[in-house]
N, CA, C and O of each residue as an XYZ file, in Angstrom:
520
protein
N      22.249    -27.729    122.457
C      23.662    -27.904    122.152
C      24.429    -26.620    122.457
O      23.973    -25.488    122.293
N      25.587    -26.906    122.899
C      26.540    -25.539    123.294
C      27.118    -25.373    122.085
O      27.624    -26.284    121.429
N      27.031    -23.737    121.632
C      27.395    -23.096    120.646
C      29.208    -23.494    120.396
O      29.775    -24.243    121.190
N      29.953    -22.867    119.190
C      31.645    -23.186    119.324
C      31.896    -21.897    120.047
O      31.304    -20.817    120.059
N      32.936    -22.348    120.628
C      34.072    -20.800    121.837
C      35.110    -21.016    120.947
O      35.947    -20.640    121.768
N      35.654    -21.241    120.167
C      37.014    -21.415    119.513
C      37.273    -21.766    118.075
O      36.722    -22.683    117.467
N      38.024    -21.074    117.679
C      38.122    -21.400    116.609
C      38.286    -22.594    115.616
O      37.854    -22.866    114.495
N      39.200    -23.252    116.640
C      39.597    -24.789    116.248
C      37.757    -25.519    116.480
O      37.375    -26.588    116.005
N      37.314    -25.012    116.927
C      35.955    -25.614    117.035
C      35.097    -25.191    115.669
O      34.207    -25.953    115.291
N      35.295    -24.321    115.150
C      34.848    -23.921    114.201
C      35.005    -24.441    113.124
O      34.074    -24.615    112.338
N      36.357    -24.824    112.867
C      37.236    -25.333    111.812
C      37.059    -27.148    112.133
O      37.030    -27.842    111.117
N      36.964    -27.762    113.284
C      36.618    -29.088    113.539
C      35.431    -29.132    112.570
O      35.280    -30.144    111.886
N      34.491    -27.999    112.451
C      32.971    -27.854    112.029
C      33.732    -28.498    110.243
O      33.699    -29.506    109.538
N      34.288    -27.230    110.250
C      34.204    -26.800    108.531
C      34.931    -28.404    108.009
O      34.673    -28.714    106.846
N      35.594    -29.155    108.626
C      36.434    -30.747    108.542
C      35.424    -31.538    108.383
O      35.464    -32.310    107.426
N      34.472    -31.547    109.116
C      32.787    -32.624    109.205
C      32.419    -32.223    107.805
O      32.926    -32.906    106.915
N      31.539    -31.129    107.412
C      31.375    -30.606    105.907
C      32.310    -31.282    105.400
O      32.042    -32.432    105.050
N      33.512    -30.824    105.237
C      34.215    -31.029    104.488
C      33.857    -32.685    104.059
O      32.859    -32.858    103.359
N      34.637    -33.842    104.460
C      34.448    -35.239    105.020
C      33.056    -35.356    104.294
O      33.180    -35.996    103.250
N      31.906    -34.979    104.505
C      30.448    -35.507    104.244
C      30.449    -35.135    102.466
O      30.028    -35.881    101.581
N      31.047    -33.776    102.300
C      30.954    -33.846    100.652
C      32.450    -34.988    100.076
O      32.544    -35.087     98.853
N      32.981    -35.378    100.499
C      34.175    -36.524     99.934
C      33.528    -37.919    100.362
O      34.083    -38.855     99.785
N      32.390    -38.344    101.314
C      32.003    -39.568    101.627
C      31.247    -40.357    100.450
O      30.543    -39.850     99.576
N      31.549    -41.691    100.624
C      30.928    -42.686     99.590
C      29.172    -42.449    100.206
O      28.240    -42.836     99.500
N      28.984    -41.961    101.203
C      27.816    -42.145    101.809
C      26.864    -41.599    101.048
O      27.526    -40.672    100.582
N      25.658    -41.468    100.512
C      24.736    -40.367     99.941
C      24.059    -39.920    100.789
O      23.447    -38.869    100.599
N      23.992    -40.538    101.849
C      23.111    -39.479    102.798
C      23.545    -38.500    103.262
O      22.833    -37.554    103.601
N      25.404    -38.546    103.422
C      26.497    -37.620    104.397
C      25.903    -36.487    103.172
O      25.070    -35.604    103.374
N      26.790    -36.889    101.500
C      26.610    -36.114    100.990
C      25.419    -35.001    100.019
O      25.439    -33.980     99.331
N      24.484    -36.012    100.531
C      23.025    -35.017    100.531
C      22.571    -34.286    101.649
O      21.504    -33.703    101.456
N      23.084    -34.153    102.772
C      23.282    -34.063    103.707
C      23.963    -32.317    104.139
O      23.363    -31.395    104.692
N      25.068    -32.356    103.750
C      26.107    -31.363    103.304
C      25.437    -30.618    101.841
O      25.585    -29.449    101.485
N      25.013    -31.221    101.460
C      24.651    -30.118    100.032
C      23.154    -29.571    100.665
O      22.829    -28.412    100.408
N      22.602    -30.093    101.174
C      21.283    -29.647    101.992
C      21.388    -28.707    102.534
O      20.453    -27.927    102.351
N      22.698    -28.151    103.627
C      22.812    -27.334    104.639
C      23.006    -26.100    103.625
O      22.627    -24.946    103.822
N      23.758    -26.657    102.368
C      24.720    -25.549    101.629
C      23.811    -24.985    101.053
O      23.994    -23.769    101.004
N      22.494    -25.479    100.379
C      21.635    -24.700     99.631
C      20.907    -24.320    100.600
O      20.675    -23.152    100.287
N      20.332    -24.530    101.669
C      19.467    -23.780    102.541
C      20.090    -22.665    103.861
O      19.609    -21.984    104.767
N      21.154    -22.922    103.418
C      21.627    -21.278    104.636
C      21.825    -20.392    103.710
O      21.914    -20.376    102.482
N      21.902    -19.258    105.044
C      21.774    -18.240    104.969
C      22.975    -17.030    104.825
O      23.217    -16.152    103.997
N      23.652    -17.538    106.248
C      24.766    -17.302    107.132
C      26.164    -18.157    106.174
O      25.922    -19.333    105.901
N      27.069    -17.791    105.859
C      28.327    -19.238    105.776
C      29.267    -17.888    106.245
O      29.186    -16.663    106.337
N      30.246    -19.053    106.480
C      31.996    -18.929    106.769
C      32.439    -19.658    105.565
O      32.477    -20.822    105.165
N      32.752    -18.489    105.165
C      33.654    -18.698    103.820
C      35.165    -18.872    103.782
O      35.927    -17.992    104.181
N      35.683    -20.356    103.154
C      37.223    -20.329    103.379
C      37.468    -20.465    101.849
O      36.750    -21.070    101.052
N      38.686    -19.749    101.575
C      39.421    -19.970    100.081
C      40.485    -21.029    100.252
O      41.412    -20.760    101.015
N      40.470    -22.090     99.697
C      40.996    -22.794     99.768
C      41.873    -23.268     98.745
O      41.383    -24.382     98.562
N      43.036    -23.168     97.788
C      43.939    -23.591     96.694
C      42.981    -23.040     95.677
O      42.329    -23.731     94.894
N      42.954    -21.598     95.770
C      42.189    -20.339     95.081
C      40.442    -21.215     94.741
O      39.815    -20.960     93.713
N      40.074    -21.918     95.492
C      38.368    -22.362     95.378
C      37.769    -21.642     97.034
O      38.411    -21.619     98.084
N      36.436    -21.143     96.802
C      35.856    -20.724     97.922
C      35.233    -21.781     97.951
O      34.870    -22.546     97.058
N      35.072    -21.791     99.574
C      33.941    -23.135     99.900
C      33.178    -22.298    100.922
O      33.657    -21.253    101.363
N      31.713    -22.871    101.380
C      30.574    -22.043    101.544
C      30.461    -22.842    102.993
O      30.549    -24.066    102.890
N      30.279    -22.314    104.322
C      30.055    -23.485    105.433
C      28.784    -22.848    106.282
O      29.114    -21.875    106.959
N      27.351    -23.235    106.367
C      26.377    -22.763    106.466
C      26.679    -22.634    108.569
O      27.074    -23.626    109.181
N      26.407    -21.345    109.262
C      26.547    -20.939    110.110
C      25.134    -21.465    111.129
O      24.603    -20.923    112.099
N      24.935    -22.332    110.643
C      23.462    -23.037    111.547
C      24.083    -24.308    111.934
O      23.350    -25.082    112.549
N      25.343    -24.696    111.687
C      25.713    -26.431    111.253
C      26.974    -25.987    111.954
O      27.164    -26.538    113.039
N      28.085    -24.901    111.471
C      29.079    -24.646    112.117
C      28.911    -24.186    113.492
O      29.533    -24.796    114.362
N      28.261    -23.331    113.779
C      27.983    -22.871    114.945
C      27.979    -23.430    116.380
O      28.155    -22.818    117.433
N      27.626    -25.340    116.076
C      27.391    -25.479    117.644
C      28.508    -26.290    117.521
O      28.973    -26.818    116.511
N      28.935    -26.329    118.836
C      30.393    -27.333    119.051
C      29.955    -28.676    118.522
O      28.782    -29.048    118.480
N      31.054    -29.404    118.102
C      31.549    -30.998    117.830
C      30.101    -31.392    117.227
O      29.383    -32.250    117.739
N      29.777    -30.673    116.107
C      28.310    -31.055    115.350
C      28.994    -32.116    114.491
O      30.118    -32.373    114.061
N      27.323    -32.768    114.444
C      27.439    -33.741    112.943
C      26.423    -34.192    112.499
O      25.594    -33.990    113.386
N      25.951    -34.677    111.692
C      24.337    -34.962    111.066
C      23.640    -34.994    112.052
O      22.812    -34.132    112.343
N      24.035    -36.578    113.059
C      22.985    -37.366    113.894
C      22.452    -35.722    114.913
O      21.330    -35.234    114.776
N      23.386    -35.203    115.738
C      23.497    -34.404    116.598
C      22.781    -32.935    115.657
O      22.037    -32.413    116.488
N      22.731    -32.415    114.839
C      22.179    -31.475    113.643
C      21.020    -31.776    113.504
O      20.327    -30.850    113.926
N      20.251    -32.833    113.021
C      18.649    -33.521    112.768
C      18.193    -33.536    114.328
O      17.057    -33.122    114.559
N      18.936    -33.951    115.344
C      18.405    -33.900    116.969
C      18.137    -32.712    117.348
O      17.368    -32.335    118.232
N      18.841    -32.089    116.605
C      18.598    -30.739    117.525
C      17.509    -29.715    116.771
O      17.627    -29.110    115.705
N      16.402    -29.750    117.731
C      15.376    -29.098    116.834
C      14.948    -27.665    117.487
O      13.864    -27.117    117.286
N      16.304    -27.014    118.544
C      16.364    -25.522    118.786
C      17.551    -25.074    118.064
O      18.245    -24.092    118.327
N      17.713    -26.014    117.013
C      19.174    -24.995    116.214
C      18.299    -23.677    115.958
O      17.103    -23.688    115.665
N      19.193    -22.408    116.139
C      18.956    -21.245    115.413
C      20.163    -20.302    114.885
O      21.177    -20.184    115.573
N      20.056    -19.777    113.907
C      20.988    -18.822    113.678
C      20.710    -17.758    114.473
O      21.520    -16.884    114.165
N      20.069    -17.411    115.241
C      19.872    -16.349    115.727
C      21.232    -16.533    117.150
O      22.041    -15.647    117.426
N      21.168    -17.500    117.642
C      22.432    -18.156    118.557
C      23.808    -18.531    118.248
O      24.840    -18.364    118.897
N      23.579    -19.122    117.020
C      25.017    -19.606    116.276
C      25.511    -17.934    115.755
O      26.638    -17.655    116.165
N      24.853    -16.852    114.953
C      25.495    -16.204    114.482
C      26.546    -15.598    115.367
O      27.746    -15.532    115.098
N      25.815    -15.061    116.708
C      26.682    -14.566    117.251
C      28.150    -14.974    118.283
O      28.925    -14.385    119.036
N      27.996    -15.916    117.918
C      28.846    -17.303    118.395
C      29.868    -16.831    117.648
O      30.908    -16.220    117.893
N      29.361    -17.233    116.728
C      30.389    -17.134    115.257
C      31.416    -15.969    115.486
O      32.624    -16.033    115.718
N      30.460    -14.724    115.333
C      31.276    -13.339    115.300
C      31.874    -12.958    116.567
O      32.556    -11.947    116.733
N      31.596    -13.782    117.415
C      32.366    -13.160    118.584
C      33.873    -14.168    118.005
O      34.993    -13.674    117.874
N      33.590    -15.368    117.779
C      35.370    -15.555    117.391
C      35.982    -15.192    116.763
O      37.162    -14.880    116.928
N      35.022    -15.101    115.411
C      35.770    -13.698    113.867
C      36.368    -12.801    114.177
O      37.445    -12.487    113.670
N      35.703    -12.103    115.222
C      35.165    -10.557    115.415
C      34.932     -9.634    114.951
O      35.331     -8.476    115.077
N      33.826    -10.415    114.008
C      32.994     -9.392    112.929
C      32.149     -9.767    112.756
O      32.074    -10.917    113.187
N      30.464     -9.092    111.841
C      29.685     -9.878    111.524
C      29.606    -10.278    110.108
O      30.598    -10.081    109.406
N      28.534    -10.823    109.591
C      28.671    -11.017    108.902
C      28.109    -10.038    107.656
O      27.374     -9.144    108.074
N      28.248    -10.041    106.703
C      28.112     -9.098    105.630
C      27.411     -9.622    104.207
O      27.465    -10.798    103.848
N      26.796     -8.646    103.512
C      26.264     -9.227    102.691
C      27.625     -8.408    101.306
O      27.958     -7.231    101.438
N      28.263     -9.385    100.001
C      29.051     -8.781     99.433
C      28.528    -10.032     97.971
O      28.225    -11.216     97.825
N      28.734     -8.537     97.012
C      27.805     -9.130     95.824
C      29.087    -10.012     95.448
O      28.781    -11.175     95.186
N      30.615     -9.690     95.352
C      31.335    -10.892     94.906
C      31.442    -12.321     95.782
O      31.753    -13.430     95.348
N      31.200    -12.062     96.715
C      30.599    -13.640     97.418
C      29.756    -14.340     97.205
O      29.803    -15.570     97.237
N      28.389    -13.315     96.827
C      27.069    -14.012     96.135
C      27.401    -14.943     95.455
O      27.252    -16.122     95.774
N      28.109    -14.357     93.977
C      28.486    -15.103     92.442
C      29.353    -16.065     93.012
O      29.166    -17.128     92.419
N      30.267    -16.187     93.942
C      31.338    -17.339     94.220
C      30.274    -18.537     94.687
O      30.396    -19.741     94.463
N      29.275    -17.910     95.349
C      28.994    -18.958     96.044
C      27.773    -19.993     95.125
O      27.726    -21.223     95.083
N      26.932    -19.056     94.502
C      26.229    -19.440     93.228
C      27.438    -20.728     92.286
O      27.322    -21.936     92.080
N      28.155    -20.062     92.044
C      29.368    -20.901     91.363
C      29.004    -22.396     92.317
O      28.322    -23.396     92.089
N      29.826    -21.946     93.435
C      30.044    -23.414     94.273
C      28.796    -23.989     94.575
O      28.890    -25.027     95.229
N      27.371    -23.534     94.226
C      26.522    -24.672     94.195
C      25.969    -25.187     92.980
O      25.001    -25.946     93.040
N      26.486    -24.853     91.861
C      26.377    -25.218     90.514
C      27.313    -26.490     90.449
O      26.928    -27.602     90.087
N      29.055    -26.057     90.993
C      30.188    -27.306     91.367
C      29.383    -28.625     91.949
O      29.452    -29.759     91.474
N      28.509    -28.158     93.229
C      28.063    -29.580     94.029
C      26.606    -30.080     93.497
O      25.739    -30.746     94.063
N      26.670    -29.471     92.106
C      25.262    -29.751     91.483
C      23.663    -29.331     91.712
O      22.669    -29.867     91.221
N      23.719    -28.562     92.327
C      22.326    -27.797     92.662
C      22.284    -26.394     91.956
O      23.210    -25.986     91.255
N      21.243    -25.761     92.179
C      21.253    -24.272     91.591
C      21.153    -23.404     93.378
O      20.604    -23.955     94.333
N      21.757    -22.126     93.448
C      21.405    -21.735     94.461
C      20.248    -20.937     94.745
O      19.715    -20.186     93.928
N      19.901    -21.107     95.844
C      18.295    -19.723     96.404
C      18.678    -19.045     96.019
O      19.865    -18.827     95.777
N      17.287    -18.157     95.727
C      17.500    -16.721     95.678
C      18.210    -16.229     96.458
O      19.386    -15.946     96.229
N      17.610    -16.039     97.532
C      17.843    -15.930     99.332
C      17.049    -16.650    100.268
O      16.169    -17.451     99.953
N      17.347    -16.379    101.303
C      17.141    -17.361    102.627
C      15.838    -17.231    102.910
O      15.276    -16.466    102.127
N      14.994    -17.794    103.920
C      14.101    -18.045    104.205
C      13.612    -16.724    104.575
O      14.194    -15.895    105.274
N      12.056    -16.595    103.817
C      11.465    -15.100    103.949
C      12.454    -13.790    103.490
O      12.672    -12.715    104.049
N      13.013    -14.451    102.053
C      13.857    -13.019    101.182
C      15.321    -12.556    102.236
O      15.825    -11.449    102.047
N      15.827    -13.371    103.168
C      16.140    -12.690    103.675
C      17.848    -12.781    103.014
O      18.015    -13.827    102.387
N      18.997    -11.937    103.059
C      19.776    -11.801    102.049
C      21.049    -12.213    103.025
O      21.468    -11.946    104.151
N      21.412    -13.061    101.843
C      22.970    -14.257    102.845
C      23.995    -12.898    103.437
O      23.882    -11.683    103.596
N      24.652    -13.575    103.561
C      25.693    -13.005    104.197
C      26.728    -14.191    104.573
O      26.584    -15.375    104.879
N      27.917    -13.270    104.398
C      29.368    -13.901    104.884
C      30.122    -13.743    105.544
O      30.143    -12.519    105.677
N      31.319    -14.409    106.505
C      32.038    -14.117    107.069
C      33.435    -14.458    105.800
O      33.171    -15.129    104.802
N      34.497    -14.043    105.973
C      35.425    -14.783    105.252
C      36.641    -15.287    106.477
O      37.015    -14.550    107.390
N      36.995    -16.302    106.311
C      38.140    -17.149    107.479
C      38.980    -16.704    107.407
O      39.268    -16.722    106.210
N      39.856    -16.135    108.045
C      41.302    -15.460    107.922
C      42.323    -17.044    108.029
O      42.405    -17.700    109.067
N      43.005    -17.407    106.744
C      43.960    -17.994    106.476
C      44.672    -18.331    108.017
O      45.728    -18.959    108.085
């Protein structure tokens, strides 16, 4: 899958998430809470003073969505991250008040969050410029 070049591609991303946690579906929305407790990476948007968490393995490739996400079995963050930060143009960061926000927002969608990511490794964020 070709990574996003644009921002609006990015944000098409964070609309899919979005959509899958508001769907009657349980698979959309087990689906979306799946990505949220197992990344690593998110793009963080504040939204009507709530942060929401958008895992950078899922945002990363253009016009994603479940079917196209489960198919693709060379997703890596190692490709998406820098995708990412070249549109930000930054990377991403690890910041202890993001930790607790984001802990928060997976307590909201009913899960508890990881420690950290796969093999200890420690999240990190981008934040979306409004």
């Amino acid at each position: 899958m070709r990574t996003v070049q644009s921002l609006d591609e990015i944000k098409n991303n964070i609309n899919v998430i979005d959509d899958y946690l508001k769907s009657i579906d349980n698979d959309k929305i087990s689906f979306a809470k799946r990505l949220i407790k197992r990344g690593i990476c998110f793009i963080v948007v504040e939204y009507k003073n709530e942060y929401r968490f958008y895992p950078s393995r899922f945002i990363g490739y253009a016009n994603n969505n479940m079917d196209n996400h489960e198919k693709n079995d060379e997703k890596d963050g190692k490709e998406t991250n820098p995708a990412i930060s070249k549109i930000l143009n930054c990377n991403p960061i690890y910041d202890d008040k993001m930790e607790e926000i984001y802990k928060d927002y997976c307590e909201i969608l009913g899960f508890k969050a990881n420690k950290s990511g796969a093999f200890g490794v420690q999240k990190k964020y981008w934040v979306l410029p409004e």
